[in-house]
C-alpha positions as a Markdown table, in Angstrom:
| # | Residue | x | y | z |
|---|---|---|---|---|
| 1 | Unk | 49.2 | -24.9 | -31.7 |
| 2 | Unk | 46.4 | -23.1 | -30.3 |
| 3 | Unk | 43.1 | -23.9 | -32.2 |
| 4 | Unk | 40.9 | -21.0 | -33.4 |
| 5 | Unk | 37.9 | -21.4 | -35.6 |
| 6 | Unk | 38.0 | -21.3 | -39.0 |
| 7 | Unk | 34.6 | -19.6 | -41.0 |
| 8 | Unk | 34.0 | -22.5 | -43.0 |
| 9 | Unk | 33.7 | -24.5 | -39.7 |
| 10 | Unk | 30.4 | -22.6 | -39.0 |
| 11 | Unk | 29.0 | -23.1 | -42.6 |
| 12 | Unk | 25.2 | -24.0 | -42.9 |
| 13 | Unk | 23.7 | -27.3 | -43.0 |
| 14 | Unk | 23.6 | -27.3 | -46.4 |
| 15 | Unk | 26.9 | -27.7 | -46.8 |
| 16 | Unk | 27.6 | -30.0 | -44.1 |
| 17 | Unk | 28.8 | -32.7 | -46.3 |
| 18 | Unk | 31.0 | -30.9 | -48.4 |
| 19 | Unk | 34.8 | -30.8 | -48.1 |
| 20 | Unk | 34.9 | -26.7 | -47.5 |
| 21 | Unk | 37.6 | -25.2 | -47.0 |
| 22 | Unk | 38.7 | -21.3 | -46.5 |
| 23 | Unk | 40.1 | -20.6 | -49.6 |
| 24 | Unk | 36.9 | -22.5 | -51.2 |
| 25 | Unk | 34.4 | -19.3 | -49.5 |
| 26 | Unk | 33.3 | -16.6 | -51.4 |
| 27 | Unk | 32.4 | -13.4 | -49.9 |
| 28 | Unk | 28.9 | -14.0 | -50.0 |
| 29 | Unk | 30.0 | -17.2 | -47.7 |
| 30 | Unk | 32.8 | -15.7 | -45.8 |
| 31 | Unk | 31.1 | -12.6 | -44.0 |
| 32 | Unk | 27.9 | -14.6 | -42.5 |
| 33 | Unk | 30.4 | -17.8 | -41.6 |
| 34 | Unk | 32.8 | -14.8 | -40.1 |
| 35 | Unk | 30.4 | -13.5 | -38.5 |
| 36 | Unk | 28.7 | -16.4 | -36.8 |
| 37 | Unk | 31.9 | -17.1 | -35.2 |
| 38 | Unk | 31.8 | -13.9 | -33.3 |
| 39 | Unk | 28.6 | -14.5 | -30.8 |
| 40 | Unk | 30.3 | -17.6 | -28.9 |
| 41 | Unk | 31.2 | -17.9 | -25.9 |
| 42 | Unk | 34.3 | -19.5 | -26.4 |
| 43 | Unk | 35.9 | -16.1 | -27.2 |
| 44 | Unk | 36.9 | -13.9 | -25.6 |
| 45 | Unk | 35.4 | -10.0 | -25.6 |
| 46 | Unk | 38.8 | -8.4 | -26.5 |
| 47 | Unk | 39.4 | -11.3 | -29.2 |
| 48 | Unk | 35.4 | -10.9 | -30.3 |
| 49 | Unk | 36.4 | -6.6 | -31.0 |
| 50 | Unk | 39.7 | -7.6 | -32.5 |
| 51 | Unk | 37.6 | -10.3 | -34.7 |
| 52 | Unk | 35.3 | -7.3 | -35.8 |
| 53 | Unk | 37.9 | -4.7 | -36.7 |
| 54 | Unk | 39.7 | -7.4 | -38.6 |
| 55 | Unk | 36.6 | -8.2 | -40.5 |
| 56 | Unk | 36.1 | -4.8 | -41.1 |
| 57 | Unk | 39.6 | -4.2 | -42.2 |
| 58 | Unk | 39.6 | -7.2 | -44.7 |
| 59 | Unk | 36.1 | -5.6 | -46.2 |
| 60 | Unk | 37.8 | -2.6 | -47.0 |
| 61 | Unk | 41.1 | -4.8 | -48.4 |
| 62 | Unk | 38.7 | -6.7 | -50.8 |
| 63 | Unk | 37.0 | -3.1 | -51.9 |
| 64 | Unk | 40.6 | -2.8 | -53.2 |
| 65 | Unk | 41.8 | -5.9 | -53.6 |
| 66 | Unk | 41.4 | -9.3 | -55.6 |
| 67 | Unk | 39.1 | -11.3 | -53.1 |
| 68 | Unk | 41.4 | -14.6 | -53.1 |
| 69 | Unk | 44.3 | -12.3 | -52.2 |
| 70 | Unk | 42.2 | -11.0 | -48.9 |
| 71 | Unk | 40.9 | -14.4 | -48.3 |
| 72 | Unk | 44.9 | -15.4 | -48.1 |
| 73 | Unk | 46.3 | -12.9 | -46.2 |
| 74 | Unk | 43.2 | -13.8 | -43.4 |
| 75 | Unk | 44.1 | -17.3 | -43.6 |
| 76 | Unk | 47.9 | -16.4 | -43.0 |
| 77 | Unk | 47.1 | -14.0 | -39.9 |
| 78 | Unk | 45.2 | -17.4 | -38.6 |
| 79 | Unk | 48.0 | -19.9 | -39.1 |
| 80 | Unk | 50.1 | -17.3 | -37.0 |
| 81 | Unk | 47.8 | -17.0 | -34.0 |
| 82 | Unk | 47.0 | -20.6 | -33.9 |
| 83 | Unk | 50.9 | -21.4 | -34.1 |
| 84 | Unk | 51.2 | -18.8 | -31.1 |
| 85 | Unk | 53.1 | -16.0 | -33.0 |
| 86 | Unk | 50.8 | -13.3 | -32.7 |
| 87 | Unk | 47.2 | -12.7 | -31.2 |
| 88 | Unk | 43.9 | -10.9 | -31.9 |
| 89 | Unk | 44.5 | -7.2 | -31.3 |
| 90 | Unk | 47.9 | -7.5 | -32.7 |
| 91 | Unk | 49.0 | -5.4 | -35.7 |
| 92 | Unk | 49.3 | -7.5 | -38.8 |
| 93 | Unk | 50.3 | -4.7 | -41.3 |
| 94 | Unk | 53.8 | -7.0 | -42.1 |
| 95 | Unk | 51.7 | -9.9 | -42.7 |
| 96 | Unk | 49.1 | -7.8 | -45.4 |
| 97 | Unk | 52.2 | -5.8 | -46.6 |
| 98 | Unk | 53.6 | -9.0 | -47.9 |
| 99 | Unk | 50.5 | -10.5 | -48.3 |
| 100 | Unk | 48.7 | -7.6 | -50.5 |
| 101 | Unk | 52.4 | -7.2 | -52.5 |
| 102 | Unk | 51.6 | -10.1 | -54.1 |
């Protein structure tokens, strides 16, 4: 398993002793925490442009979509690159195909 971070793992203090998980975030919670993740230097700059288009993408899936759905189809494409099946920059159109079918 290759470890990525998760948004809820870059939550505010205030919730720092709270049992948060992914599926727990709101959008209100999810962009800022999403986007916090993006600045490190831990990732790469292809995987930080990848990040941003994917974020971008599942913005315009939850202007369509039920949030929860969206929120599950990004936790699915991150169980697949940490479990080394695909990367960022890969397509993952089967994944929200599947995902977004319901």
């Amino acid at each position: 398993m290759r470890p990525h971070l998760w948004p809820q793992s870059e939550l505010s203090l205030s919730y720092v002793s709270k049992d948060v998980h992914c599926e727990d975030l709101s959008t209100e919670e999810f962009i800022p925490e999403y986007s916090s993740i993006l600045p490190l230097t831990t990732i790469s700059h292809k995987e930080c442009q990848a990040r941003v288009e994917h974020l971008t993408h599942l913005m315009y899936l939850a202007s369509v979509y039920e949030w929860n759905v969206v929120r599950a189809f990004y936790a699915t494409v991150l169980m697949e690159i940490q479990r080394g099946r695909l990367n960022w920059g890969d397509s993952f159109t089967s994944l929200e195909i599947r995902a977004m079918a319901g």
